[in-house]
PDB file of N, CA, C, O and CB in Angstrom:
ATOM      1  N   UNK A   1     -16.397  19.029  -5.006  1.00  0.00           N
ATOM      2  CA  UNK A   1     -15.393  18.607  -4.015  1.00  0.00           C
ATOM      3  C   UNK A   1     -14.030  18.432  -4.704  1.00  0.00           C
ATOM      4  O   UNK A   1     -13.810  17.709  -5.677  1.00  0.00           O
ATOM      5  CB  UNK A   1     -15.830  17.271  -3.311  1.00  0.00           C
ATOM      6  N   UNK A   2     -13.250  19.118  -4.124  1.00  0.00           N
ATOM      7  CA  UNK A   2     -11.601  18.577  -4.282  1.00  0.00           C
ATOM      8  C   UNK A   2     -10.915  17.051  -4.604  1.00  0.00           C
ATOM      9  O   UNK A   2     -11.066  16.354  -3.600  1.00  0.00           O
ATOM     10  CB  UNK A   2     -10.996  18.849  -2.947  1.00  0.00           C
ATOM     11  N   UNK A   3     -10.480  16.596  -5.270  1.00  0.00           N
ATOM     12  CA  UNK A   3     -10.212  15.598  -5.368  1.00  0.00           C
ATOM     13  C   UNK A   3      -9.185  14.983  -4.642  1.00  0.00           C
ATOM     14  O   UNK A   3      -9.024  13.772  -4.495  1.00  0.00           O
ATOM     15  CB  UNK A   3     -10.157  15.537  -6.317  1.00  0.00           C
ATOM     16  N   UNK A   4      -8.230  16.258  -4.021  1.00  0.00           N
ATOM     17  CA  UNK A   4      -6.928  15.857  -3.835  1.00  0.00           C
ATOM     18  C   UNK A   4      -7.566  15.774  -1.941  1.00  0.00           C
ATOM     19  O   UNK A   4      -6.913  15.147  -1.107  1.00  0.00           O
ATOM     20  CB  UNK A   4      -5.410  17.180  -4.542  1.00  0.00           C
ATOM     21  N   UNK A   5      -9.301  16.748  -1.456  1.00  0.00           N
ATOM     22  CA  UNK A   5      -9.675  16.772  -0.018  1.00  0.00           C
ATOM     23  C   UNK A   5     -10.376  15.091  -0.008  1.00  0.00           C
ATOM     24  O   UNK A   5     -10.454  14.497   1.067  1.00  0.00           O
ATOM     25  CB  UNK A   5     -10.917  18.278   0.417  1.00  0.00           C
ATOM     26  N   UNK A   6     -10.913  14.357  -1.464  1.00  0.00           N
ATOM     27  CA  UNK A   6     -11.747  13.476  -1.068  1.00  0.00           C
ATOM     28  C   UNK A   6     -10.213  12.167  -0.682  1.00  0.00           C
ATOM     29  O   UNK A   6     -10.261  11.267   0.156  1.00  0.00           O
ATOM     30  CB  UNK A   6     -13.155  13.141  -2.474  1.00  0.00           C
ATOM     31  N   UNK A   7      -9.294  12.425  -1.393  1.00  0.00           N
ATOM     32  CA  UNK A   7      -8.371  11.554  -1.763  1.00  0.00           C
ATOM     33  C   UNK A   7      -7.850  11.657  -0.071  1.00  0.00           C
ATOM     34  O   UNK A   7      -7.032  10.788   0.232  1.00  0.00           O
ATOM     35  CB  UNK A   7      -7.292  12.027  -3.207  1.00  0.00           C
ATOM     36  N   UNK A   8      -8.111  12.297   0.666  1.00  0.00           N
ATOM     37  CA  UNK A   8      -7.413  13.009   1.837  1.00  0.00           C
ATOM     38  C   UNK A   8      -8.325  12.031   3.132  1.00  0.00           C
ATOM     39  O   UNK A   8      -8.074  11.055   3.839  1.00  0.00           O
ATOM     40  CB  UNK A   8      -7.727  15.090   1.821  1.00  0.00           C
ATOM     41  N   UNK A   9      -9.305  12.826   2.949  1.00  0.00           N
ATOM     42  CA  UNK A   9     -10.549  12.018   3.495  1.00  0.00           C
ATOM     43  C   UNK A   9     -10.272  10.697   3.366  1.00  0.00           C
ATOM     44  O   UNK A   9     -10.092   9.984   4.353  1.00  0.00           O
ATOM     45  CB  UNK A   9     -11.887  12.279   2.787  1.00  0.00           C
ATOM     46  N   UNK A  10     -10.204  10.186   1.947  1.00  0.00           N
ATOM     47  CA  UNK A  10     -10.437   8.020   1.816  1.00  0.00           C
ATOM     48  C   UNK A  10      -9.504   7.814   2.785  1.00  0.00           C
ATOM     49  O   UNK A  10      -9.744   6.805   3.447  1.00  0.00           O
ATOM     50  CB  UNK A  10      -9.835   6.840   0.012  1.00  0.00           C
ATOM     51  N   UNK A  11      -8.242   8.582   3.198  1.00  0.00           N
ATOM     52  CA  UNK A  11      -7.026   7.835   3.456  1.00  0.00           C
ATOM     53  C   UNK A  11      -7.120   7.487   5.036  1.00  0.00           C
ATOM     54  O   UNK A  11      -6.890   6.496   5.729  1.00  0.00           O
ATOM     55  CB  UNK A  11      -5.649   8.733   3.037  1.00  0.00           C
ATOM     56  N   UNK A  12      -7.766   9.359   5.338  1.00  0.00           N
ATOM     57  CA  UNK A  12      -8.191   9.013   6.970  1.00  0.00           C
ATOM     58  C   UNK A  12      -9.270   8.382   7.261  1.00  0.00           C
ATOM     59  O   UNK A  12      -9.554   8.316   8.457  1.00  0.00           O
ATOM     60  CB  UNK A  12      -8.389  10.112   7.801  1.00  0.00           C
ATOM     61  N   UNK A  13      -9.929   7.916   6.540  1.00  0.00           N
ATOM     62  CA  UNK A  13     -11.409   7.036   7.003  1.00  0.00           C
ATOM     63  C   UNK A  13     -10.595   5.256   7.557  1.00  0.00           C
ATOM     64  O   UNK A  13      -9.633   4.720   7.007  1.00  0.00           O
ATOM     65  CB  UNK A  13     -12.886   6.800   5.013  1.00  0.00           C
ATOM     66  N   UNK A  14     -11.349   4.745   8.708  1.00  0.00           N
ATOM     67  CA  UNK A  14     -10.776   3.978   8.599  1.00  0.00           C
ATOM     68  C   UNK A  14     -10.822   2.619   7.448  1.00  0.00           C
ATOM     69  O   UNK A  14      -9.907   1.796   7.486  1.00  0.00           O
ATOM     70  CB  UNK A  14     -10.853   3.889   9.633  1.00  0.00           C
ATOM     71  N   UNK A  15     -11.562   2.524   6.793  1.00  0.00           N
ATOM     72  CA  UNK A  15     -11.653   1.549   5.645  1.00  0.00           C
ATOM     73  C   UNK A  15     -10.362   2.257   5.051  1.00  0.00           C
ATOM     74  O   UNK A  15      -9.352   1.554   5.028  1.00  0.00           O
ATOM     75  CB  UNK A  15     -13.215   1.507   4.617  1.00  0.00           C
ATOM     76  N   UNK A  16     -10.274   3.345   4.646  1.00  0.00           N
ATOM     77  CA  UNK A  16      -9.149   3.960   3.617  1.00  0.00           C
ATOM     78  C   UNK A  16      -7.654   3.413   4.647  1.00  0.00           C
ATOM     79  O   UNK A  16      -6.603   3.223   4.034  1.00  0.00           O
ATOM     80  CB  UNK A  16      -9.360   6.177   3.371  1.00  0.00           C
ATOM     81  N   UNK A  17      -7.689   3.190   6.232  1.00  0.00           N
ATOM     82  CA  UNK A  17      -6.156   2.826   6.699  1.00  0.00           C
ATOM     83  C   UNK A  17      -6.289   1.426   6.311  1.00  0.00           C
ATOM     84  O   UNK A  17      -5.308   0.931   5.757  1.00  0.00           O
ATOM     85  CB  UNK A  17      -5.676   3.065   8.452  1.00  0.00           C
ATOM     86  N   UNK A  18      -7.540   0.535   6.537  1.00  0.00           N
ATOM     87  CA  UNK A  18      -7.319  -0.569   6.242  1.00  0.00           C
ATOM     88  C   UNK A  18      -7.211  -1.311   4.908  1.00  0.00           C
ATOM     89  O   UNK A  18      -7.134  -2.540   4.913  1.00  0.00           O
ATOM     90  CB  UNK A  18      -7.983  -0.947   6.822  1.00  0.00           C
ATOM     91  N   UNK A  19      -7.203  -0.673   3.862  1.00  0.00           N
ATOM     92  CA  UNK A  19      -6.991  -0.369   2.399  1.00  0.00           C
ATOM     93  C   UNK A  19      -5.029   0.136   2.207  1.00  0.00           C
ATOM     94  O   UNK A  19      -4.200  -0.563   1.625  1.00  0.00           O
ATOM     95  CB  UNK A  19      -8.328   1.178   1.956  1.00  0.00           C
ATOM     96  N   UNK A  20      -4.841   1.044   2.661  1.00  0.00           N
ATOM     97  CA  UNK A  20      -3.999   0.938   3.153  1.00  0.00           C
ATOM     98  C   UNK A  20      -3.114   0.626   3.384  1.00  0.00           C
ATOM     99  O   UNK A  20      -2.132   0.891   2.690  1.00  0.00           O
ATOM    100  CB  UNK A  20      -4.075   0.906   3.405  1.00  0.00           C
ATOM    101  N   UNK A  21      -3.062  -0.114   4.520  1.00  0.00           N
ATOM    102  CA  UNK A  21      -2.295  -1.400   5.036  1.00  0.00           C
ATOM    103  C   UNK A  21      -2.700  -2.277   4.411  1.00  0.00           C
ATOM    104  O   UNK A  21      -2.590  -3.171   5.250  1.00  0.00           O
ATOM    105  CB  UNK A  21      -2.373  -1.814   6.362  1.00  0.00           C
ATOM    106  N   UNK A  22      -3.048  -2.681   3.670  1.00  0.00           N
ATOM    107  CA  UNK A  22      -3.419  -4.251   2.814  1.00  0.00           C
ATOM    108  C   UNK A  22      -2.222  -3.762   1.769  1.00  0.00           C
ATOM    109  O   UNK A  22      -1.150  -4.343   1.944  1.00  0.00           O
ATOM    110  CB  UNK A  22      -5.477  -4.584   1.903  1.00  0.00           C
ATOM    111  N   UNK A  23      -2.262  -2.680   0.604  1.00  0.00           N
ATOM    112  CA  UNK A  23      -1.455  -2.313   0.118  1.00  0.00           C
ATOM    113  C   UNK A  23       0.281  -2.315   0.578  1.00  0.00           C
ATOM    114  O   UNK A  23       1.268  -2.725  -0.033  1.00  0.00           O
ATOM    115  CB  UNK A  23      -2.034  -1.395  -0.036  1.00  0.00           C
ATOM    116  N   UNK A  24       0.188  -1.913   1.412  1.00  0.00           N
ATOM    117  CA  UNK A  24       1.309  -1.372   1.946  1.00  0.00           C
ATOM    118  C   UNK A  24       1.978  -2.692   2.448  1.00  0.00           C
ATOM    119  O   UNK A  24       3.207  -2.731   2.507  1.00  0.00           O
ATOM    120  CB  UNK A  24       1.016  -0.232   3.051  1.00  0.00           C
ATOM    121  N   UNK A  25       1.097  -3.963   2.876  1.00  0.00           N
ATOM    122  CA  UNK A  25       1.760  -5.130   3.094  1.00  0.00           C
ATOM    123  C   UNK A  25       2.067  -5.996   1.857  1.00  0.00           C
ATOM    124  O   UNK A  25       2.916  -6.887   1.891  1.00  0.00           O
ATOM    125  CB  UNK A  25       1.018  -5.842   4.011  1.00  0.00           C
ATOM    126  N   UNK A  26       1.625  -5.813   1.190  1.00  0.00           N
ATOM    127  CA  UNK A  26       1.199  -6.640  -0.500  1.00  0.00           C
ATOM    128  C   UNK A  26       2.467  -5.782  -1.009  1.00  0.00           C
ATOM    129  O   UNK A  26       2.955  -6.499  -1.883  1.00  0.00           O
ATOM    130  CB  UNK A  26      -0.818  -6.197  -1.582  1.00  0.00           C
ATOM    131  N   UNK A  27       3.189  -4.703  -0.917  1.00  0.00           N
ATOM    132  CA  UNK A  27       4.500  -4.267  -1.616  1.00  0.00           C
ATOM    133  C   UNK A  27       5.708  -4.432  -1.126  1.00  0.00           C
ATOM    134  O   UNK A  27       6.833  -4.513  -1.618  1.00  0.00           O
ATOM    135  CB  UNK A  27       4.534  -3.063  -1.845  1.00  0.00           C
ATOM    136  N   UNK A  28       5.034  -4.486   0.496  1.00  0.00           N
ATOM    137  CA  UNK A  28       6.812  -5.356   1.185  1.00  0.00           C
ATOM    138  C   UNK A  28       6.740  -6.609   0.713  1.00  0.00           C
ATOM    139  O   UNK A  28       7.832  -6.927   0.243  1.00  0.00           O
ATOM    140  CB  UNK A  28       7.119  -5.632   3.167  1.00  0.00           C
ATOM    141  N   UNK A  29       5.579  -7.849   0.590  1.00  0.00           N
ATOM    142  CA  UNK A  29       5.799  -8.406   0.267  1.00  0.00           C
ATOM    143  C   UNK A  29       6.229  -8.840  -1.372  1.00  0.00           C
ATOM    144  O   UNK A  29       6.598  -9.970  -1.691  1.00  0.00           O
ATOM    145  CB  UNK A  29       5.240  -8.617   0.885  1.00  0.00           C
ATOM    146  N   UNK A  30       6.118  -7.903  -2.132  1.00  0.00           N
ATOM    147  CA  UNK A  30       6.302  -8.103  -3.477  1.00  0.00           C
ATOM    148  C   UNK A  30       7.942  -7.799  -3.074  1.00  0.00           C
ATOM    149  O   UNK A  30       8.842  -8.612  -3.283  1.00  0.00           O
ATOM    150  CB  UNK A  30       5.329  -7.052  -4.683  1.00  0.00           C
ATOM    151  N   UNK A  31       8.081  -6.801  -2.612  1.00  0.00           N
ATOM    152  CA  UNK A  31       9.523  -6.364  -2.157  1.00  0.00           C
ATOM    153  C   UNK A  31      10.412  -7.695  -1.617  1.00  0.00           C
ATOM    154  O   UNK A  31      11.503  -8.112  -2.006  1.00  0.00           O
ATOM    155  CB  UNK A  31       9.371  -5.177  -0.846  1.00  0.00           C
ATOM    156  N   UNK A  32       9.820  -8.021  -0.928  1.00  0.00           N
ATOM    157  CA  UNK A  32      11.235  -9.355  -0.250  1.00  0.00           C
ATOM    158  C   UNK A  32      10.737 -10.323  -1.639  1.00  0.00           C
ATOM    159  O   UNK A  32      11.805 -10.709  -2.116  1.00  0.00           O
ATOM    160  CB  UNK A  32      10.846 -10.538   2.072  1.00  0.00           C
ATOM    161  N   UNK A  33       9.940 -10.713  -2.234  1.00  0.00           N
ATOM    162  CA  UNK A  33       9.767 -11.941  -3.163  1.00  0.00           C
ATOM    163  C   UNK A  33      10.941 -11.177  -4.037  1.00  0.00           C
ATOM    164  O   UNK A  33      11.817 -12.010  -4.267  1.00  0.00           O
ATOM    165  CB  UNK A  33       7.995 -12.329  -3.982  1.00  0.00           C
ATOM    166  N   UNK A  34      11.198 -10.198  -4.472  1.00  0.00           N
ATOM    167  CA  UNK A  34      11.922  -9.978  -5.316  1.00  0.00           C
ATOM    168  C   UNK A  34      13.617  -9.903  -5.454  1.00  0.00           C
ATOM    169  O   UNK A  34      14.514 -10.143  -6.263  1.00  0.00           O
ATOM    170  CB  UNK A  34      11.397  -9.118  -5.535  1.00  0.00           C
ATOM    171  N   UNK A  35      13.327  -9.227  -3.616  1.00  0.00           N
ATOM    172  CA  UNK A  35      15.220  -9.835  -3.606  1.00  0.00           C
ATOM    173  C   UNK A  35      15.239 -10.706  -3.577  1.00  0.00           C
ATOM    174  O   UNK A  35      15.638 -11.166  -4.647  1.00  0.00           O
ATOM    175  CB  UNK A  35      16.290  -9.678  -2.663  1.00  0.00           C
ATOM    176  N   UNK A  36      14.769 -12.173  -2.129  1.00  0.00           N
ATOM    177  CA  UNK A  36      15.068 -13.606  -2.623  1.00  0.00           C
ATOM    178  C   UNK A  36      15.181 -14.015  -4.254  1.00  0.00           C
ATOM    179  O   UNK A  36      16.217 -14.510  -4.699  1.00  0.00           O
ATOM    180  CB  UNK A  36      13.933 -14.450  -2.044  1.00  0.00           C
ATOM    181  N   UNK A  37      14.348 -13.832  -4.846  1.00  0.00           N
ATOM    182  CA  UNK A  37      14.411 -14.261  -6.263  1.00  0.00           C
ATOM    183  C   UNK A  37      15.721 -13.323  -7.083  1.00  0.00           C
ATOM    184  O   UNK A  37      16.228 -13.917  -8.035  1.00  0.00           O
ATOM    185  CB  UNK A  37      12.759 -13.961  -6.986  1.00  0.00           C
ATOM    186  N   UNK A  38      16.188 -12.147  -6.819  1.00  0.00           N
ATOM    187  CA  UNK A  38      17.462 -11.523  -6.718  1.00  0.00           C
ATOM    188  C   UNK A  38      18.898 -12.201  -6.047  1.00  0.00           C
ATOM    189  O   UNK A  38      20.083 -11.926  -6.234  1.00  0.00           O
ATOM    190  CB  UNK A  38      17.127 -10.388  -5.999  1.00  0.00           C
ATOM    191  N   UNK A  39      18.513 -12.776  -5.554  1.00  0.00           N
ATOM    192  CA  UNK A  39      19.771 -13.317  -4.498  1.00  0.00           C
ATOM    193  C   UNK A  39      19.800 -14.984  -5.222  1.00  0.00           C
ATOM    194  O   UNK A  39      20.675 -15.827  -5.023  1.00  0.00           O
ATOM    195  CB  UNK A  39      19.216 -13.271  -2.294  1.00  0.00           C
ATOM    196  N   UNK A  40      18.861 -15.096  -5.890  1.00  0.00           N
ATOM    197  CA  UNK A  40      19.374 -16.639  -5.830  1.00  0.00           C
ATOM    198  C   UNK A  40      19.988 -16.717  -7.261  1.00  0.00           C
ATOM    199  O   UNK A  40      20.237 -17.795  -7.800  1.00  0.00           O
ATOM    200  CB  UNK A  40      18.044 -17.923  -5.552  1.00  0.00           C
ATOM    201  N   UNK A  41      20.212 -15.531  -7.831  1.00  0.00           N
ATOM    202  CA  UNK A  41      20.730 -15.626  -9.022  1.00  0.00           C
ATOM    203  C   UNK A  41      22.412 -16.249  -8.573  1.00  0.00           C
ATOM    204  O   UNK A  41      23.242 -16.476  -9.453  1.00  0.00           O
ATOM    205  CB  UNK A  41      20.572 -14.039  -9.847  1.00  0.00           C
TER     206      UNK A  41
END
């Protein structure tokens, strides 16, 4: 199997969106922790 079809597959499975979105919320939030902590310089 393809790595780049299984990598394809994880993403559309739904465990792979809800993987996902856990990620994808965990970097906005790293994202705003970092300007506040930017801004209060």
């Amino acid at each position: 199997m393809n790595d780049l079809d299984y990598f394809y597959k994880a993403i559309t499975s739904p465990i792979g969106n809800i993987i996902g979105f856990v990620v994808f919320l965990y970097m906005v939030y790293i994202a705003i922790d970092f300007i506040r902590k930017g801004l209060k310089k």
